[in-house]
LUMSE-190577 format. One record per residue (C-alpha): x, y, z. Coordinates in steps of 0.05 Angstrom, whole numbers, padded with zeros to 5 digits, always signed. Layout:
REM LUMSE-190577
XYZ/...
//
This chain:
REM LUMSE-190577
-02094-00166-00732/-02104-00230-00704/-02171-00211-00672/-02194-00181-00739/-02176-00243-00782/-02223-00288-00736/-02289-00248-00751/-02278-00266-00827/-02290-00322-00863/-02243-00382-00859/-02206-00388-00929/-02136-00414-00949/-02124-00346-00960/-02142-00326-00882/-02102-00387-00862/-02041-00365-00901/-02056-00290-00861/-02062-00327-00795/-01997-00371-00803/-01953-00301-00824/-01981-00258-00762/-01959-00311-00719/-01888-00316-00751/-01889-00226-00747/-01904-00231-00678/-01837-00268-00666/-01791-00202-00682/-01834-00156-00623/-01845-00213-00564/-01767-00224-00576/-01748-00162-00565/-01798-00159-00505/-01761-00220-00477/-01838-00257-00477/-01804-00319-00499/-01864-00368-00482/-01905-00323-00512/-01860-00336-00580/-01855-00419-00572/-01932-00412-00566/-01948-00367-00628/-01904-00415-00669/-01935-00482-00651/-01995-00455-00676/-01963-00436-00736/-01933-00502-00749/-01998-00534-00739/-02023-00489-00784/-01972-00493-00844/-01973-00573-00843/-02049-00566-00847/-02038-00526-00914/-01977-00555-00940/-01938-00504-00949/-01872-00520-00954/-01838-00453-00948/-01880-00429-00895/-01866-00500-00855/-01792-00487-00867/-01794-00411-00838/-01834-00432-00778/-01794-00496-00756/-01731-00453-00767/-01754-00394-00713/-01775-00458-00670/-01707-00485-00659/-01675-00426-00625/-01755-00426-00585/-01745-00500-00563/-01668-00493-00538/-01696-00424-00493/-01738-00475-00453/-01678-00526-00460/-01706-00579-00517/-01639-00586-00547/-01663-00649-00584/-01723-00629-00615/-01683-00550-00633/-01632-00594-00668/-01696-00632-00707/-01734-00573-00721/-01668-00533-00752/-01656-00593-00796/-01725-00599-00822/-01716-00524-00836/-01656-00541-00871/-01671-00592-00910/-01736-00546-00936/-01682-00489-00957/-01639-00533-00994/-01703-00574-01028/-01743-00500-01051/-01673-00469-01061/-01682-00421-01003/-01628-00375-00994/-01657-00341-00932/-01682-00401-00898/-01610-00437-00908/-01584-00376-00876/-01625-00380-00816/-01632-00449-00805/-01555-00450-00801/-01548-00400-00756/-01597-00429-00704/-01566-00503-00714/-01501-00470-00698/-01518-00441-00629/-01558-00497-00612/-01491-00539-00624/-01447-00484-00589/-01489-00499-00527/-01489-00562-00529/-01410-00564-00521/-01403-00588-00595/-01359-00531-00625/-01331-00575-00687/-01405-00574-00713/-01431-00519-00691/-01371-00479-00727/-01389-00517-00787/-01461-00487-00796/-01423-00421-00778/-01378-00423-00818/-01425-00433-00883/-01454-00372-00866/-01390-00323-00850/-01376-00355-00924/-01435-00335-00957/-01454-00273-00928/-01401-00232-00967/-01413-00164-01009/-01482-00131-01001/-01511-00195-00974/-01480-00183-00896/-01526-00122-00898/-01595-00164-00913/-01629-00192-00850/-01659-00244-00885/-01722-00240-00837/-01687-00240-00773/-01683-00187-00716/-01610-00177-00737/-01552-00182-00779/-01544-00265-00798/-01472-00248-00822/-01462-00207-00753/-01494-00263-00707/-01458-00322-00749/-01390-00286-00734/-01407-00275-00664/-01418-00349-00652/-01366-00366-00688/-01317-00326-00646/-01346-00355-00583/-01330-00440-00608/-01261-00412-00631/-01250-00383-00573/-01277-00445-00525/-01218-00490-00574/-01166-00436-00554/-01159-00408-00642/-01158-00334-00612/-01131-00301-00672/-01185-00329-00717/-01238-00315-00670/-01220-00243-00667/-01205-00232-00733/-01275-00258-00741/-01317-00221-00681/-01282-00154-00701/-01308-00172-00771/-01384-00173-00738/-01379-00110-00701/-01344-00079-00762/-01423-00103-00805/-01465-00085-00745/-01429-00012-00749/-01440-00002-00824/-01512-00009-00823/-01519+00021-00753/-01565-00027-00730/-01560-00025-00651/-01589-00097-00633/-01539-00130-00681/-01488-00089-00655/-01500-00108-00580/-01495-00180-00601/-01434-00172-00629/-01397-00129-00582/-01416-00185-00531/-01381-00239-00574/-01323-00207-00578/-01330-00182-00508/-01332-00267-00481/-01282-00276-00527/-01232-00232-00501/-01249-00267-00418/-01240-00328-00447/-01177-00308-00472/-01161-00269-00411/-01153-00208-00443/-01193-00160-00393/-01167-00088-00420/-01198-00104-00479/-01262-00148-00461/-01278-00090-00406/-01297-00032-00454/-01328-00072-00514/-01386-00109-00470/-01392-00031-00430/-01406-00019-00507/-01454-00076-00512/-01488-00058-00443/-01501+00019-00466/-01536-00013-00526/-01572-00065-00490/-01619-00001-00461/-01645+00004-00530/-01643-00076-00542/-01666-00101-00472/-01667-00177-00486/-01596-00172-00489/-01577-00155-00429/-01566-00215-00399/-01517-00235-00453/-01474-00171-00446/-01475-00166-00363/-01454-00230-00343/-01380-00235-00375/-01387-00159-00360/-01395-00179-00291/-01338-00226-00293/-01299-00176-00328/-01305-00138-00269/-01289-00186-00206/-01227-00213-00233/-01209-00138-00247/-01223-00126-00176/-01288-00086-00182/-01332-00128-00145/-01376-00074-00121/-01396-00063-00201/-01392-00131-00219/-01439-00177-00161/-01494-00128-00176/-01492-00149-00258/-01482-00217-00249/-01538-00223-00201/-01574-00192-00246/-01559-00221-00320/-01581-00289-00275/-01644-00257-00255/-01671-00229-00322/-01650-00291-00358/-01692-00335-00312/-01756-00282-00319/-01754-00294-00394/-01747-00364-00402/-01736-00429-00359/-01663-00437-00401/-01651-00373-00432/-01586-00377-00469/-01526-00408-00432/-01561-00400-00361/-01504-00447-00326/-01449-00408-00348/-01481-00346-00324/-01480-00379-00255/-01409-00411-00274/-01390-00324-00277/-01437-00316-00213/-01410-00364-00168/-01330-00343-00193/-01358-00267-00176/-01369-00299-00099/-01303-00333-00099/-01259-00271-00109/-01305-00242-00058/-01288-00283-00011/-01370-00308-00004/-01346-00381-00010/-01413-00418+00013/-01448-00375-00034/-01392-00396-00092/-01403-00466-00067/-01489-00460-00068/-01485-00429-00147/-01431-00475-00169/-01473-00528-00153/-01534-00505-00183/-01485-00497-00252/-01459-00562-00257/-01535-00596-00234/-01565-00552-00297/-01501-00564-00340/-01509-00641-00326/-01594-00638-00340/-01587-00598-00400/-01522-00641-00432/-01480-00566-00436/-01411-00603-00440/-01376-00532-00438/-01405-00507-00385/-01403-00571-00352/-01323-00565-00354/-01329-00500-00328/-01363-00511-00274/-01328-00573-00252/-01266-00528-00256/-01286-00479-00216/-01323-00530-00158/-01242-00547-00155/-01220-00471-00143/-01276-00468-00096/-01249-00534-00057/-01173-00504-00057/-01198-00433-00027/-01241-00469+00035/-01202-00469+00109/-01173-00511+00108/-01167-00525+00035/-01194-00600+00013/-01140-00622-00031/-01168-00685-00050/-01240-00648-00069/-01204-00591-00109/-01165-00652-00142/-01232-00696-00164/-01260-00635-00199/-01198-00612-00231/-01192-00677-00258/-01256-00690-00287/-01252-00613-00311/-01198-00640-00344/-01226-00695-00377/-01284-00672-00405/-01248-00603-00438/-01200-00654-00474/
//
Protein backbone atom coordinates (compact mmCIF):
# COMPACT_ATOMS: atom_id res chain seq x y z
CA UNK A 1 0.00 0.00 0.00
CA UNK A 2 2.84 1.99 0.70
CA UNK A 3 4.44 1.41 -2.77
CA UNK A 4 1.09 2.27 -4.40
CA UNK A 5 0.54 5.59 -2.49
CA UNK A 6 4.08 6.92 -3.84
CA UNK A 7 3.12 6.67 -7.65
CA UNK A 8 0.22 9.22 -6.88
CA UNK A 9 0.14 12.58 -6.48
CA UNK A 10 1.30 14.19 -3.19
CA UNK A 11 -1.89 15.68 -1.41
CA UNK A 12 -2.83 16.23 2.31
CA UNK A 13 -5.08 13.60 1.63
CA UNK A 14 -2.03 11.06 0.49
CA UNK A 15 -0.09 12.34 3.44
CA UNK A 16 -2.90 11.57 5.90
CA UNK A 17 -2.85 7.78 3.90
CA UNK A 18 0.90 7.63 4.34
CA UNK A 19 0.97 8.59 8.13
CA UNK A 20 -2.03 5.70 8.89
CA UNK A 21 -0.14 2.80 6.90
CA UNK A 22 2.73 3.46 8.92
CA UNK A 23 0.80 3.45 12.27
CA UNK A 24 -1.19 -0.24 10.65
CA UNK A 25 2.01 -1.60 10.09
CA UNK A 26 2.77 -1.45 13.87
CA UNK A 27 0.04 -4.36 14.83
CA UNK A 28 1.86 -7.10 12.03
CA UNK A 29 5.86 -6.18 12.59
CA UNK A 30 4.85 -6.60 16.44
CA UNK A 31 3.61 -9.66 16.21
CA UNK A 32 6.60 -10.62 13.87
CA UNK A 33 8.89 -9.40 16.68
CA UNK A 34 10.58 -6.81 13.75
CA UNK A 35 10.77 -4.26 16.42
CA UNK A 36 13.27 -1.84 14.54
CA UNK A 37 11.32 -2.28 11.79
CA UNK A 38 8.28 -0.64 14.04
CA UNK A 39 10.60 2.39 15.81
CA UNK A 40 11.43 3.14 12.06
CA UNK A 41 7.86 3.19 10.49
CA UNK A 42 6.84 5.49 13.34
CA UNK A 43 9.52 8.15 13.13
CA UNK A 44 8.41 8.60 9.83
CA UNK A 45 5.07 8.97 10.91
CA UNK A 46 5.81 11.50 13.48
CA UNK A 47 7.67 13.44 11.04
CA UNK A 48 4.90 13.24 9.03
CA UNK A 49 1.93 14.19 11.42
CA UNK A 50 3.91 17.39 12.84
CA UNK A 51 4.36 18.34 9.16
CA UNK A 52 0.43 18.34 8.88
CA UNK A 53 -0.59 19.28 12.23
CA UNK A 54 -2.61 16.89 13.13
CA UNK A 55 -3.08 16.67 16.49
CA UNK A 56 -4.80 13.32 16.89
CA UNK A 57 -2.69 11.60 14.56
CA UNK A 58 0.59 13.17 16.52
CA UNK A 59 -0.97 11.86 19.72
CA UNK A 60 -1.57 8.12 18.30
CA UNK A 61 1.92 7.99 16.86
CA UNK A 62 3.98 9.38 19.85
CA UNK A 63 1.85 7.01 22.02
CA UNK A 64 2.96 3.59 19.96
CA UNK A 65 6.57 5.31 20.15
CA UNK A 66 7.01 5.10 23.81
CA UNK A 67 6.69 1.40 24.28
CA UNK A 68 9.20 1.56 20.56
CA UNK A 69 11.85 3.76 22.36
CA UNK A 70 12.00 1.70 25.85
CA UNK A 71 12.51 -1.84 23.37
CA UNK A 72 15.85 -0.18 22.36
CA UNK A 73 16.20 1.14 26.05
CA UNK A 74 15.34 5.13 25.64
CA UNK A 75 13.55 5.22 28.88
CA UNK A 76 13.72 9.06 28.85
CA UNK A 77 12.54 9.97 25.65
CA UNK A 78 9.46 6.67 26.11
CA UNK A 79 8.50 8.60 29.23
CA UNK A 80 8.38 12.07 26.89
CA UNK A 81 6.77 10.66 24.08
CA UNK A 82 3.83 8.87 26.42
CA UNK A 83 3.27 12.27 28.03
CA UNK A 84 2.97 14.20 24.89
CA UNK A 85 0.47 11.44 23.95
CA UNK A 86 -1.18 12.13 27.05
CA UNK A 87 -1.46 15.38 27.21
CA UNK A 88 -3.04 15.19 23.35
CA UNK A 89 -5.84 12.66 24.84
CA UNK A 90 -6.79 14.76 27.59
CA UNK A 91 -6.60 18.25 25.30
CA UNK A 92 -9.00 16.49 22.08
CA UNK A 93 -10.85 14.47 24.82
CA UNK A 94 -9.46 11.16 23.59
CA UNK A 95 -10.72 8.32 25.28
CA UNK A 96 -8.64 5.73 23.39
CA UNK A 97 -5.47 7.62 23.32
CA UNK A 98 -5.73 8.23 27.30
CA UNK A 99 -6.11 4.60 27.45
CA UNK A 100 -3.04 3.81 25.63
CA UNK A 101 -0.86 6.37 26.57
CA UNK A 102 -1.43 5.17 30.17
CA UNK A 103 -0.77 1.88 29.62
CA UNK A 104 2.64 2.41 27.93
CA UNK A 105 3.70 5.18 30.70
CA UNK A 106 2.97 2.48 33.14
CA UNK A 107 5.33 -0.24 31.87
CA UNK A 108 7.84 2.14 31.01
CA UNK A 109 7.64 3.17 34.86
CA UNK A 110 7.39 -0.62 35.99
CA UNK A 111 10.83 -1.01 34.31
CA UNK A 112 12.23 1.58 35.48
CA UNK A 113 11.87 0.24 39.18
CA UNK A 114 9.20 3.04 39.91
CA UNK A 115 6.11 0.89 40.91
CA UNK A 116 4.26 3.89 42.96
CA UNK A 117 3.86 5.58 39.47
CA UNK A 118 3.73 3.21 37.29
CA UNK A 119 0.61 1.65 39.35
CA UNK A 120 -0.84 5.03 39.12
CA UNK A 121 -1.24 5.13 35.24
CA UNK A 122 -2.43 1.41 35.85
CA UNK A 123 -4.52 1.91 37.96
CA UNK A 124 -6.60 4.68 35.89
CA UNK A 125 -7.08 2.24 33.43
CA UNK A 126 -8.17 -1.08 35.59
CA UNK A 127 -10.70 1.95 36.74
CA UNK A 128 -12.00 2.86 33.64
CA UNK A 129 -12.09 -0.10 31.63
CA UNK A 130 -15.27 -1.53 33.36
CA UNK A 131 -18.60 -2.96 31.54
CA UNK A 132 -18.35 -3.44 27.76
CA UNK A 133 -15.38 -1.14 27.55
CA UNK A 134 -12.66 -4.13 28.84
CA UNK A 135 -13.75 -5.86 25.62
CA UNK A 136 -12.70 -2.75 23.14
CA UNK A 137 -8.98 -2.80 22.10
CA UNK A 138 -8.93 0.65 21.57
CA UNK A 139 -6.34 0.18 18.60
CA UNK A 140 -3.99 -1.98 20.27
CA UNK A 141 -2.88 -5.65 19.57
CA UNK A 142 -4.75 -6.62 22.80
CA UNK A 143 -6.99 -6.16 25.55
CA UNK A 144 -5.85 -2.45 27.40
CA UNK A 145 -7.98 -3.58 30.45
CA UNK A 146 -6.17 -7.18 30.21
CA UNK A 147 -2.52 -5.66 29.78
CA UNK A 148 -3.23 -2.72 32.45
CA UNK A 149 -4.17 -5.60 35.03
CA UNK A 150 -1.28 -7.60 34.08
CA UNK A 151 1.16 -4.81 34.89
CA UNK A 152 -0.48 -3.96 37.61
CA UNK A 153 -0.17 -7.37 39.21
CA UNK A 154 3.56 -7.43 38.44
CA UNK A 155 4.36 -3.60 40.63
CA UNK A 156 2.03 -5.15 43.37
CA UNK A 157 3.66 -7.99 43.41
CA UNK A 158 7.50 -6.37 43.30
CA UNK A 159 5.88 -4.17 46.80
CA UNK A 160 4.93 -7.62 48.29
CA UNK A 161 0.46 -6.52 48.05
CA UNK A 162 -0.09 -10.32 46.80
CA UNK A 163 -3.70 -10.45 47.41
CA UNK A 164 -4.41 -7.35 45.35
CA UNK A 165 -2.22 -8.37 42.67
CA UNK A 166 -4.00 -11.60 42.22
CA UNK A 167 -7.23 -10.52 42.69
CA UNK A 168 -6.22 -8.22 39.87
CA UNK A 169 -4.18 -10.68 37.32
CA UNK A 170 -6.98 -13.32 37.71
CA UNK A 171 -9.31 -10.40 36.75
CA UNK A 172 -7.10 -10.10 33.25
CA UNK A 173 -7.08 -13.63 32.40
CA UNK A 174 -10.78 -13.83 33.44
CA UNK A 175 -11.27 -10.54 30.15
CA UNK A 176 -8.74 -12.20 27.93
CA UNK A 177 -11.04 -15.57 28.29
CA UNK A 178 -14.36 -13.86 27.53
CA UNK A 179 -13.41 -12.52 24.30
CA UNK A 180 -11.10 -15.45 23.50
CA UNK A 181 -8.51 -13.46 22.23
CA UNK A 182 -5.20 -15.66 22.47
CA UNK A 183 -2.43 -12.83 22.41
CA UNK A 184 -4.17 -10.98 25.32
CA UNK A 185 -4.57 -14.10 27.00
CA UNK A 186 -0.80 -15.10 26.84
CA UNK A 187 0.00 -11.71 28.31
CA UNK A 188 -2.01 -12.23 30.98
CA UNK A 189 -1.38 -15.72 32.00
CA UNK A 190 2.31 -14.54 32.14
CA UNK A 191 1.47 -11.77 34.70
CA UNK A 192 -0.04 -13.81 36.86
CA UNK A 193 2.39 -16.53 36.15
CA UNK A 194 5.65 -13.80 37.56
CA UNK A 195 3.35 -12.98 40.03
CA UNK A 196 2.95 -16.17 41.60
CA UNK A 197 7.48 -16.68 41.49
CA UNK A 198 7.60 -13.62 43.00
CA UNK A 199 5.44 -14.74 45.56
CA UNK A 200 6.94 -18.09 45.63
CA UNK A 201 4.04 -19.79 44.91
CA UNK A 202 5.41 -22.47 42.22
CA UNK A 203 2.26 -25.00 42.15
CA UNK A 204 0.43 -22.34 40.92
CA UNK A 205 2.90 -20.15 38.73
CA UNK A 206 3.96 -23.65 36.99
CA UNK A 207 0.73 -24.43 35.06
CA UNK A 208 -0.55 -20.80 34.25
CA UNK A 209 2.79 -19.64 32.24
CA UNK A 210 2.67 -23.69 30.61
CA UNK A 211 -0.74 -21.95 29.69
CA UNK A 212 0.90 -18.84 28.46
CA UNK A 213 3.74 -20.85 26.57
CA UNK A 214 1.02 -23.13 24.59
CA UNK A 215 -0.42 -19.76 23.49
CA UNK A 216 2.72 -18.11 22.76
CA UNK A 217 2.89 -20.68 19.43
CA UNK A 218 0.06 -18.71 18.08
CA UNK A 219 1.50 -15.24 19.57
CA UNK A 220 5.28 -15.71 19.05
CA UNK A 221 6.53 -12.32 20.31
CA UNK A 222 5.57 -13.49 23.53
CA UNK A 223 7.54 -16.03 24.16
CA UNK A 224 10.19 -14.56 25.80
CA UNK A 225 7.88 -13.08 28.40
CA UNK A 226 6.18 -16.47 29.26
CA UNK A 227 9.62 -18.82 29.19
CA UNK A 228 11.82 -17.11 31.32
CA UNK A 229 9.82 -17.14 34.85
CA UNK A 230 8.71 -20.48 33.19
CA UNK A 231 12.21 -21.37 33.18
CA UNK A 232 12.69 -20.27 36.68
CA UNK A 233 9.62 -21.91 37.59
CA UNK A 234 11.26 -24.92 36.70
CA UNK A 235 14.94 -24.88 38.34
CA UNK A 236 13.84 -23.98 41.70
CA UNK A 237 11.25 -26.92 41.21
CA UNK A 238 14.11 -29.04 40.36
CA UNK A 239 13.53 -29.50 36.65
CA UNK A 240 16.60 -28.13 35.33
CA UNK A 241 16.71 -30.30 32.35
CA UNK A 242 13.24 -28.35 31.16
CA UNK A 243 14.10 -25.22 32.55
CA UNK A 244 18.12 -24.19 31.22
CA UNK A 245 16.85 -24.95 27.75
CA UNK A 246 13.85 -22.01 28.16
CA UNK A 247 15.75 -19.65 29.86
CA UNK A 248 18.52 -19.82 27.38
CA UNK A 249 16.24 -19.34 25.11
CA UNK A 250 13.61 -16.49 26.29
CA UNK A 251 17.37 -14.62 26.50
CA UNK A 252 18.10 -15.49 22.98
CA UNK A 253 14.84 -14.47 21.20
CA UNK A 254 14.57 -11.36 23.23
CA UNK A 255 18.01 -10.16 22.09
CA UNK A 256 17.09 -11.15 18.16
CA UNK A 257 14.15 -8.73 18.43
CA UNK A 258 15.42 -5.82 19.98
CA UNK A 259 18.74 -4.54 21.67
CA UNK A 260 16.42 -4.20 25.20
CA UNK A 261 13.45 -6.11 24.58
CA UNK A 262 11.32 -5.97 27.69
CA UNK A 263 13.06 -6.57 31.05
CA UNK A 264 16.20 -8.22 29.32
CA UNK A 265 18.29 -8.12 32.88
CA UNK A 266 15.84 -9.90 34.72
CA UNK A 267 15.68 -12.53 32.12
CA UNK A 268 19.42 -13.04 32.82
CA UNK A 269 18.69 -12.34 36.68
CA UNK A 270 16.27 -16.02 36.01
CA UNK A 271 19.26 -17.31 33.72
CA UNK A 272 22.09 -16.97 35.87
CA UNK A 273 19.71 -18.33 39.26
CA UNK A 274 18.89 -21.38 36.60
CA UNK A 275 23.05 -21.98 36.71
CA UNK A 276 23.22 -21.60 40.39
CA UNK A 277 20.85 -24.43 41.32
CA UNK A 278 22.79 -26.25 38.69
CA UNK A 279 25.62 -26.10 40.26
CA UNK A 280 27.32 -24.04 36.88
CA UNK A 281 28.58 -21.34 39.31
CA UNK A 282 31.12 -19.48 36.85
CA UNK A 283 28.41 -19.43 34.43
CA UNK A 284 25.90 -17.95 37.37
CA UNK A 285 28.77 -15.59 38.11
CA UNK A 286 29.45 -14.53 33.97
CA UNK A 287 25.28 -13.81 33.58
CA UNK A 288 24.92 -12.19 36.91
CA UNK A 289 27.29 -9.84 35.91
CA UNK A 290 26.04 -9.09 32.61
CA UNK A 291 22.46 -8.32 34.72
CA UNK A 292 23.56 -6.00 37.07
CA UNK A 293 26.10 -4.10 34.14
CA UNK A 294 22.62 -3.77 31.90
CA UNK A 295 20.49 -3.13 35.05
CA UNK A 296 23.03 -0.26 36.07
CA UNK A 297 23.20 1.24 32.05
CA UNK A 298 19.59 1.08 31.65
CA UNK A 299 18.61 2.67 35.41
CA UNK A 300 16.23 -0.86 36.04
CA UNK A 301 16.25 -0.25 39.92
CA UNK A 302 14.30 -3.70 40.28
CA UNK A 303 16.24 -5.66 38.51
CA UNK A 304 19.17 -3.96 39.76
CA UNK A 305 18.12 -5.36 43.38
CA UNK A 306 17.73 -8.56 41.97
CA UNK A 307 20.65 -8.99 40.63
CA UNK A 308 22.75 -7.63 43.38
CA UNK A 309 20.85 -10.21 45.49
CA UNK A 310 21.59 -12.96 43.67
CA UNK A 311 25.66 -11.87 42.93
CA UNK A 312 25.38 -12.46 46.99
CA UNK A 313 23.83 -16.15 46.70
CA UNK A 314 26.31 -16.67 44.05
CA UNK A 315 29.29 -15.45 46.54
CA UNK A 316 27.86 -17.77 49.53
CA UNK A 317 27.65 -21.03 47.11
CA UNK A 318 31.59 -20.57 45.82
CA UNK A 319 34.36 -23.09 47.70
CA UNK A 320 35.05 -21.79 49.81
CA UNK A 321 32.18 -19.43 50.26
CA UNK A 322 33.36 -15.44 50.31
CA UNK A 323 31.46 -14.21 53.18
CA UNK A 324 32.47 -10.82 53.02
CA UNK A 325 31.46 -10.68 48.98
CA UNK A 326 28.03 -12.50 49.62
CA UNK A 327 27.70 -9.76 52.49
CA UNK A 328 28.49 -6.43 50.12
CA UNK A 329 25.80 -7.51 47.71
CA UNK A 330 23.28 -8.55 50.18
CA UNK A 331 23.64 -5.30 51.58
CA UNK A 332 23.34 -3.11 48.79
CA UNK A 333 20.41 -5.60 47.59
CA UNK A 334 19.14 -4.49 50.57
CA UNK A 335 19.33 -0.97 50.24
CA UNK A 336 18.17 -0.34 47.08
CA UNK A 337 14.73 -2.76 47.50
CA UNK A 338 13.95 -0.46 50.64
Amino acid sequence: ALLALSHLPESRHTREQATDLRIDLRQPLFQLGELDRILDQLREARTLAEALDDQRRLGVVSAFLSPSLRWIGDYQQAIESGQRALAIAVRLEDFALQVSANYFLGQVYYVLGEYDRAIGFLRSNVESLQGDLGRERFGMPGLPSAFSRTFLAMCLAELGQFAEGIACGEEGIRLAEAVDHPFSLAVACFGIGALYLVKGDLHRAIPVLERGLVLCQIAPFGFPWVASPLGAAYARSGRLSEALPLLEQAVERAAAMSRNFDIQSLRLVQLSEGYVLAGRIQDAATVAARALDRSREYRERGCEAWALCLLGEIASHRDPADVEQAEVHYCDAQALAE
